[in-house]
C-alpha atoms as a printed R data frame, in Angstrom:
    type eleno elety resid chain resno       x       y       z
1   ATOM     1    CA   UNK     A     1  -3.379  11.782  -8.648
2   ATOM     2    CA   UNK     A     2  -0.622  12.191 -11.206
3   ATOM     3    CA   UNK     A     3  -2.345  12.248 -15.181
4   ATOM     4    CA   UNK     A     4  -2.423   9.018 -17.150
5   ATOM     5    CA   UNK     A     5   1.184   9.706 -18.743
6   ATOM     6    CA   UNK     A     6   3.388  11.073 -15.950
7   ATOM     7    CA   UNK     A     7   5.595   9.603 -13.634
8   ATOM     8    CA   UNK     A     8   4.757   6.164 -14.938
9   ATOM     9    CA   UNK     A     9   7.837   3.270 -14.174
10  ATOM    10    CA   UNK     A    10   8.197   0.051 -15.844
11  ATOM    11    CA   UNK     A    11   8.768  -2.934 -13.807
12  ATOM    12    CA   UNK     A    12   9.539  -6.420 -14.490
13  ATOM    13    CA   UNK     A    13   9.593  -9.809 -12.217
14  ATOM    14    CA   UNK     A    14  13.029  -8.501 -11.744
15  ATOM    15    CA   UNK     A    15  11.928  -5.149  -9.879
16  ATOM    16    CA   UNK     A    16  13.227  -2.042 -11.151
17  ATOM    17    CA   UNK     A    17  12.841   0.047  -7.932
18  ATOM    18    CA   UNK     A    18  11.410   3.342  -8.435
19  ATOM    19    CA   UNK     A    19  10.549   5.237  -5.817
20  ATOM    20    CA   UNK     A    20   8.283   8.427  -4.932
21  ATOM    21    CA   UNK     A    21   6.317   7.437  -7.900
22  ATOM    22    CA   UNK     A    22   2.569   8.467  -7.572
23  ATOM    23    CA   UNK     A    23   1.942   5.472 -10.084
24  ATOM    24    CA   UNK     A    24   3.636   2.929 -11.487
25  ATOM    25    CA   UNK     A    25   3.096   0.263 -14.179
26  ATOM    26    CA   UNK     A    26   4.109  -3.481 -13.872
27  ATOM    27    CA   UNK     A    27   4.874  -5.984 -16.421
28  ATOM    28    CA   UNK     A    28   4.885  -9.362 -16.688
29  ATOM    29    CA   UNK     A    29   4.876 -12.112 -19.231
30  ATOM    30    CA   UNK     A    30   1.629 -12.808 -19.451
31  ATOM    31    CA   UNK     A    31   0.599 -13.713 -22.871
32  ATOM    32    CA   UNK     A    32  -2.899 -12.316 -24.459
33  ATOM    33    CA   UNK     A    33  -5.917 -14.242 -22.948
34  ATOM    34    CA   UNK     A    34  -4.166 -15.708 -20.537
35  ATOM    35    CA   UNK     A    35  -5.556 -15.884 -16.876
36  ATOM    36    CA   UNK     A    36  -3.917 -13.118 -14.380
37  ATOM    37    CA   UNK     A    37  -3.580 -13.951 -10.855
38  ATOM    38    CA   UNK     A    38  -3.342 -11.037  -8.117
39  ATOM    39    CA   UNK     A    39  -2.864 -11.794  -4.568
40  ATOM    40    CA   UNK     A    40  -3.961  -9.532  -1.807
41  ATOM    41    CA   UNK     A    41  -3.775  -9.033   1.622
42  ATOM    42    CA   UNK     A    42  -4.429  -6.589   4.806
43  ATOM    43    CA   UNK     A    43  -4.272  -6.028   8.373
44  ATOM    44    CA   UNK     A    44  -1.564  -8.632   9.394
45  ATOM    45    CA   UNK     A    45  -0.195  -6.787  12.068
46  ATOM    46    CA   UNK     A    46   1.982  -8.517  14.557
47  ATOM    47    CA   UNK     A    47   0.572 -11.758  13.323
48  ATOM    48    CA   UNK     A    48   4.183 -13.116  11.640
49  ATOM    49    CA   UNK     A    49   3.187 -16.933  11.425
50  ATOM    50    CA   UNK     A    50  -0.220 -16.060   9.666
51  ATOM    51    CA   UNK     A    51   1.334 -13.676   7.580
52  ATOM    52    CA   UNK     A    52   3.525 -16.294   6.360
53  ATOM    53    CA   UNK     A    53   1.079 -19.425   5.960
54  ATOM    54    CA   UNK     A    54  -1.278 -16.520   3.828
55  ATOM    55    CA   UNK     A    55   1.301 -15.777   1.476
56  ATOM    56    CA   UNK     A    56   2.193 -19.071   1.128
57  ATOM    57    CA   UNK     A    57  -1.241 -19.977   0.638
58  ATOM    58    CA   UNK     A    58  -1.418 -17.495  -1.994
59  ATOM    59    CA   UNK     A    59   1.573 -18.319  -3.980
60  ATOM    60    CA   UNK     A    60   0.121 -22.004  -4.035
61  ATOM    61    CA   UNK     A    61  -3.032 -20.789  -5.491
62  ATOM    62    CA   UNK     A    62  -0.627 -19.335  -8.871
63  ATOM    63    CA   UNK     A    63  -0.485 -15.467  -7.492
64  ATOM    64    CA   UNK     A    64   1.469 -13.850  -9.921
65  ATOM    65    CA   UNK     A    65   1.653 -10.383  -8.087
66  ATOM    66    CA   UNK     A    66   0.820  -9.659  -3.979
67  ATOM    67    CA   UNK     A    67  -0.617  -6.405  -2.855
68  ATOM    68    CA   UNK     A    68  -0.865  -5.533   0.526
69  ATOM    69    CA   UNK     A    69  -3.117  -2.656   1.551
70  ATOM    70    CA   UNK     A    70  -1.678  -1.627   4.746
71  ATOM    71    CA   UNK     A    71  -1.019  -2.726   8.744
72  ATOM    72    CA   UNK     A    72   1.466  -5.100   7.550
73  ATOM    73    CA   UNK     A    73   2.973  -4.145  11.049
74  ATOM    74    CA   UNK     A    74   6.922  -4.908  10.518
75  ATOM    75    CA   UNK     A    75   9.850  -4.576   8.250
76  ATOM    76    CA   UNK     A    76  10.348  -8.198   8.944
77  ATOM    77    CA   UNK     A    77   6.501  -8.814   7.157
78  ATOM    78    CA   UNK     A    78   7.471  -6.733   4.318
79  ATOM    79    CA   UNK     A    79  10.592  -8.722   3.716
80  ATOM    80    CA   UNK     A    80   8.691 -11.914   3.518
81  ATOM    81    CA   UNK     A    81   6.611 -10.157   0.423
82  ATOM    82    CA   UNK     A    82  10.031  -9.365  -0.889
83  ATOM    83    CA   UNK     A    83  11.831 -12.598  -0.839
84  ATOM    84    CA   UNK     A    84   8.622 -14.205  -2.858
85  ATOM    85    CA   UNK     A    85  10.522 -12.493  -5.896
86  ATOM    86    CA   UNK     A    86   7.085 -11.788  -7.072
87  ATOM    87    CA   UNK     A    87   6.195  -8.165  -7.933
88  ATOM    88    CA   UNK     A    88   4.612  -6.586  -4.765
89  ATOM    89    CA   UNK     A    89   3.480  -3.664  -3.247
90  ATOM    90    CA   UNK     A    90   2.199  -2.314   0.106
91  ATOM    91    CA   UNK     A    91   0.727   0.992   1.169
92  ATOM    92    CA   UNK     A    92   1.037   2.624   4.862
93  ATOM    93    CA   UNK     A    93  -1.806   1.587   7.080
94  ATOM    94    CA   UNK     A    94  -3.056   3.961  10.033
95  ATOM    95    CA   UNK     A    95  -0.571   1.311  12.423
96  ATOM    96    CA   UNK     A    96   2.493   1.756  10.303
97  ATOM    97    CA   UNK     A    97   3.832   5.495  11.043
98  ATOM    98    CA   UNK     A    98   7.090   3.458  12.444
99  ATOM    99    CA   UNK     A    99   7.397   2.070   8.966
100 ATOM   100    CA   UNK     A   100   7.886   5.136   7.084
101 ATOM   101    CA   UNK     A   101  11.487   5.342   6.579
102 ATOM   102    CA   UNK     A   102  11.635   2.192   4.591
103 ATOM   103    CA   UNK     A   103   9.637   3.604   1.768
104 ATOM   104    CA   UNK     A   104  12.813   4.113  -0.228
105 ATOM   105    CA   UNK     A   105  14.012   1.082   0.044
106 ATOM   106    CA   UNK     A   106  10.737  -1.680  -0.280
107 ATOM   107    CA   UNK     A   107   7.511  -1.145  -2.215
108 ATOM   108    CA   UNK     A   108   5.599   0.450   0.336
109 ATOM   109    CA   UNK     A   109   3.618   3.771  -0.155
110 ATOM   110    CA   UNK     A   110   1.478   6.341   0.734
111 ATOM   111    CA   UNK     A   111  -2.290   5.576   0.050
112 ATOM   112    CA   UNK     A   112  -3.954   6.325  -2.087
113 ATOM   113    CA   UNK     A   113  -1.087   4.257  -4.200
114 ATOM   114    CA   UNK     A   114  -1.893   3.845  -7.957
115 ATOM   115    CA   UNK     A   115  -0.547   1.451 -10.412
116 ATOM   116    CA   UNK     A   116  -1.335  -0.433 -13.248
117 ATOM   117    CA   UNK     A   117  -0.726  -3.790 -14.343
118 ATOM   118    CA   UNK     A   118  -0.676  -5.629 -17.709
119 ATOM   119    CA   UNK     A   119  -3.124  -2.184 -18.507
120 ATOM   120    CA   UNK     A   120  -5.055  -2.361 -15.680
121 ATOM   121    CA   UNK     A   121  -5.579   0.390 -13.331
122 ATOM   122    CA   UNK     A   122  -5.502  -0.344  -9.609
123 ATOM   123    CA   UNK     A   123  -6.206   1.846  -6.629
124 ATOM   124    CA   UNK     A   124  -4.891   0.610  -3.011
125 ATOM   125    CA   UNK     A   125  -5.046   2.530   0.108
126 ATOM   126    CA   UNK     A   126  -5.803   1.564   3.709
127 ATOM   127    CA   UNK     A   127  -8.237   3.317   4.832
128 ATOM   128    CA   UNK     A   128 -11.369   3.698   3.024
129 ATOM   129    CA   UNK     A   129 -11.227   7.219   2.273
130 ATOM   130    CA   UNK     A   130 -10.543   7.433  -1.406
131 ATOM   131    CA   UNK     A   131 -13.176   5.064  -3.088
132 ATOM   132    CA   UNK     A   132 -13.794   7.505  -5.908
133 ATOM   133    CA   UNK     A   133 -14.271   5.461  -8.765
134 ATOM   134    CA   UNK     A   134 -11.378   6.544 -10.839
135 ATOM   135    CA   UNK     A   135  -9.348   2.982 -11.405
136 ATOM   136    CA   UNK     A   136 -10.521  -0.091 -12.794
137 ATOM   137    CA   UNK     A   137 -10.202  -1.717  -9.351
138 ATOM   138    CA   UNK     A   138 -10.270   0.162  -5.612
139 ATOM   139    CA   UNK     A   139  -8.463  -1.909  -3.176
140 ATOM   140    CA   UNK     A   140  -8.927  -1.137   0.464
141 ATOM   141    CA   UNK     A   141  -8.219  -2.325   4.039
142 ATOM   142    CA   UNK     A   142  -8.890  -1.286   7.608
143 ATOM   143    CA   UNK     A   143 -12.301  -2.390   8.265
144 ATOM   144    CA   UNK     A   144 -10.954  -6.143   8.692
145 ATOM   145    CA   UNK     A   145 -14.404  -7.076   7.021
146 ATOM   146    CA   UNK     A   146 -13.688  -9.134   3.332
147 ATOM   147    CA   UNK     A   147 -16.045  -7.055   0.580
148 ATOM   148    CA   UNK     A   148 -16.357  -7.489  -3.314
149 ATOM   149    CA   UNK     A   149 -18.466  -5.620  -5.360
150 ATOM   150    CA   UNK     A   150 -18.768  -4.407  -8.613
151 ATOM   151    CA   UNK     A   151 -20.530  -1.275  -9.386
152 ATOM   152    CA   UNK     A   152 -20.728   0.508 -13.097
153 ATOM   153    CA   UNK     A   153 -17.758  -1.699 -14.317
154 ATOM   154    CA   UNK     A   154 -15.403  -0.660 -11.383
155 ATOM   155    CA   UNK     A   155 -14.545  -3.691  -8.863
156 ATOM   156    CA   UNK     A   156 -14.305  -2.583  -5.345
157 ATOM   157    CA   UNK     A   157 -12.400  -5.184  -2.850
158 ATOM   158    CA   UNK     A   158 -11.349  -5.088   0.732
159 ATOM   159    CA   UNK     A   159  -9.820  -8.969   1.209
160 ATOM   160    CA   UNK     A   160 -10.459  -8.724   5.294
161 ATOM   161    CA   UNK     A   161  -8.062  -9.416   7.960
162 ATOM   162    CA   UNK     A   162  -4.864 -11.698   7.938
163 ATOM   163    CA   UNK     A   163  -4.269 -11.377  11.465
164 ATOM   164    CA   UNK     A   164  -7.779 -13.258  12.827
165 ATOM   165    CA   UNK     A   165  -8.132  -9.929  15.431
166 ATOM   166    CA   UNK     A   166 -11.321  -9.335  14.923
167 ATOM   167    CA   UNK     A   167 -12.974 -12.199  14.218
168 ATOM   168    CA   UNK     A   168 -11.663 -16.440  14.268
169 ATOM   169    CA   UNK     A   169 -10.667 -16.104  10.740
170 ATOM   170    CA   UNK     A   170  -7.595 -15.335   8.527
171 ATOM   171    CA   UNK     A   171  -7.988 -14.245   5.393
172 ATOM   172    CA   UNK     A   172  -6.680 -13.676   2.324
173 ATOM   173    CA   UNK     A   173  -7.758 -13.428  -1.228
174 ATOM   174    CA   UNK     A   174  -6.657 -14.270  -5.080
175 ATOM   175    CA   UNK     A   175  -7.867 -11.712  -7.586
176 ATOM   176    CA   UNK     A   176  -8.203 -13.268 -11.299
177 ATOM   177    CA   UNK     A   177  -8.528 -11.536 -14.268
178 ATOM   178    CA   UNK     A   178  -9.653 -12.417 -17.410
179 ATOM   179    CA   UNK     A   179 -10.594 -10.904 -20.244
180 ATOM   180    CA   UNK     A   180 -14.312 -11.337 -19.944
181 ATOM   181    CA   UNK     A   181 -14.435 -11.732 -15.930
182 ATOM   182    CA   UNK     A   182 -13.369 -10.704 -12.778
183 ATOM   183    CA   UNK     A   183 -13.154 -13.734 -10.170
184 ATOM   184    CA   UNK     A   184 -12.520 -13.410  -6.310
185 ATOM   185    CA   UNK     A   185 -11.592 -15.978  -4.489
186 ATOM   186    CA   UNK     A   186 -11.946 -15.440  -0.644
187 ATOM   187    CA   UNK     A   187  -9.532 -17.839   1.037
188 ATOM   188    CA   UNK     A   188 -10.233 -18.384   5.423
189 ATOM   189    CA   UNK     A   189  -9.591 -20.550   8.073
190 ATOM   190    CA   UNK     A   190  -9.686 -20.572  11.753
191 ATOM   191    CA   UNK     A   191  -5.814 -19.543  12.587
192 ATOM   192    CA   UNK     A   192  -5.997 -23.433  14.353
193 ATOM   193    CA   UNK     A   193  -7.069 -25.266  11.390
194 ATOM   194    CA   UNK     A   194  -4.154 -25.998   8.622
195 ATOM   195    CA   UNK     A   195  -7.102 -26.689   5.587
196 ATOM   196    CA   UNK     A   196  -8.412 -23.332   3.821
197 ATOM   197    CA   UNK     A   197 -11.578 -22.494   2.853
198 ATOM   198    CA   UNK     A   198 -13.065 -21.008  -0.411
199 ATOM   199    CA   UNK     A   199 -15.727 -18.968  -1.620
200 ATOM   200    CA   UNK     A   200 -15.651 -17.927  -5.196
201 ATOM   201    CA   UNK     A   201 -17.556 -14.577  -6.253
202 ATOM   202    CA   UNK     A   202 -17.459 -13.679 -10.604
203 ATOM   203    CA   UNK     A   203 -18.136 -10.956 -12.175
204 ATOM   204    CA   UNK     A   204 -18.523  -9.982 -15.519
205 ATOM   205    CA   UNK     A   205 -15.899  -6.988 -16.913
C-alpha cells in the first residue's frame, strides 16, 4: 500500500487517466452535505445483457461513480462502464488474466486497488483476501453472495453477482454517503423479470 501522500492523481468527471497508480483520488462536484451516490458491481462475466440493464439500473438510481470489483469478463463490459462518462473503476478478478493488457488504457487494476473519493478511502479487490481494515470502506467480490456490514466504523461490502450464475438473481448495489450515514441499497431481480427489487440496510458513520 503506497503512504497517504504518494502517488495520489486527481481526477475529474472528465477522467484524467493515470495509470500504475497504487491509489488515486477522484473529484467531483459535490457540494458539502450533499448526498454521494456510488454504484457497484461484480461477477458479470459473460453475462453482456445483464451487465447492461445493471448499470443502467444504477445510473437511474443517481450513481455518481461505478466500481466494479472484478470478473467483469470482457473489454466489451468495460467499455460499457466507460461510455457512462461517469468516473469508474474495475479491478482484475481471478477470470480476467486475458484482460490484463488493457490496464493502460481503461480503469482497471490490480486488487487490492485503493482510492479515495470526495476524502473517502476505498479498498476494492476481488477476492477476499485483503479485508484488513485499513480504508474507510473494503469492497470485495468473488463469493457471488451480497454482504454489508459495518464493524468499528469501517463498512465492509461485497454487492453479489451480476451475472445470476449462482443463484436466480442479478444484483447490483448503490452505495450512499452522507455525512452522518452510510446507506446500501441492494438492488435484484430474477434475470426474467424487468421490475427490481430493493432492500435498504443504514448505518451510522
Amino acid at each position: 500500500m503506497a503512504g497517504d501522500g504518494e502517488g495520489i492523481g486527481t481526477l475529474s468527471k472528465t477522467i484524467n487517466t493515470l495509470v500504475d497508480r497504487p491509489k488515486e483520488t477522484i473529484k467531483n462536484q459535490t457540494q458539502k452535505g450533499k448526498y454521494m451516490k456510488i454504484g457497484i458491481i461484480s461477477d458479470t462475466h459473460h453475462r453482456t445483457t445483464l451487465h447492461k440493464e445493471a448499470i443502467s439500473h444504477l445510473l437511474s438510481e443517481g450513481a455518481e461513480y461505478l466500481l466494479h470489483t472484478g470478473d467483469i469478463g470482457t473489454k466489451e463490459h468495460i467499455k460499457m462502464l466507460e461510455d457512462t462518462q461517469k468516473p469508474y473503476r474495475v479491478v482484475f478478478g481471478n477470470n480476467d488474466h486475458h484482460l490484463m493488457a488493457l490496464s493502460g488504457r481503461y480503469h482497471i487494476y490490480k486488487e487490492p486497488y485503493y482510492l479515495q473519493i470526495e476524502g473517502i478511502k476505498i479498498k476494492m479487490m476481488h477476492l477476499p483476501y485483503y479485508m484488513t481494515p485499513d480504508s474507510d470502506i473494503i469492497i470485495s467480490g468473488h463469493t457471488h453472495q451480497f454482504s454489508a456490514q459495518l464493524t468499528n466504523k469501517k463498512l465492509f461490502l461485497n454487492s453479489g453477482e451480476v451475472c445470476a450464475r449462482n443463484k436466480p438473481l442479478s444484483e447490483a448495489m448503490i452505495l450512499e454517503i452522507t455525512n452522518s450515514s452510510y446507506i446500501v441499497d441492494r438492488f435484484y431481480r430474477n434475470p426474467k423479470d424487468i421490475e427490481w427489487q430493493k432492500r435498504r440496510f443504514i448505518f451510522d458513520r
